[in-house]
N, C-alpha and C positions, 0 to 999 in steps of 0.2 A: 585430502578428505576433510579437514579442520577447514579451510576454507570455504568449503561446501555447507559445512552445517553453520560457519557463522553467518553465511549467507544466509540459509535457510531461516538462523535465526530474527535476522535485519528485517527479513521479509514477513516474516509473520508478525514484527513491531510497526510496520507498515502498515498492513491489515489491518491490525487494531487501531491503529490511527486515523487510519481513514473511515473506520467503522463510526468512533468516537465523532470525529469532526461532522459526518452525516448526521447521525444522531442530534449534536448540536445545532444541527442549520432546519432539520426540521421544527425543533423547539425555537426555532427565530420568530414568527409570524410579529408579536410588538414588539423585536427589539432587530431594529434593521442594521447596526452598528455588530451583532451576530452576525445578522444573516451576511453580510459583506465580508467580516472578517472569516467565516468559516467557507465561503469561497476563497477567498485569498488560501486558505488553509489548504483546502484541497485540490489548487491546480499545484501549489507544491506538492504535495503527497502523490500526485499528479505523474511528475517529475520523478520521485524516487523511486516509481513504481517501473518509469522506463530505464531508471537505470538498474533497479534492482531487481525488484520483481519479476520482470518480464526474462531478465537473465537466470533468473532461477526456475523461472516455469520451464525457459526452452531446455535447461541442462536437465530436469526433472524430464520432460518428454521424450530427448533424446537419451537418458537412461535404462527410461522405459522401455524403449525400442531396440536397446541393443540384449536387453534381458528378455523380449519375445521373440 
């Protein structure tokens, strides 16, 4: 179960990160060396989201399912 919830926690620092780096890339318009780096930024976050995220939504919905 500790597993689960540090997952849980990874993934909610994910979120924020990707929320943040968005946030940033629309404030890019004059400064294009943002707007490039906060792409770079989020095809990583990208990335963590397929390893983490997406691991923790599906264990989240098959939990879901075994409690209905």
């Amino acid at each position: 179960m500790e597993t689960q919830e540090n997952l849980n926690e990874i993934n909610e620092k994910i979120r924020r990160l990707k929320q943040t780096a968005q946030d940033l890339n629309r404030d890019a318009d004059d400064f294009p060396a943002l707007a490039r780096n906060t792409a770079r930024i989020l095809a990583s976050i990208k990335m963590l989201e397929l390893n983490i995220s997406d691991v923790t939504d599906l264990q989240e919905s098959q939990k879901n399912e075994t409690t209905n």
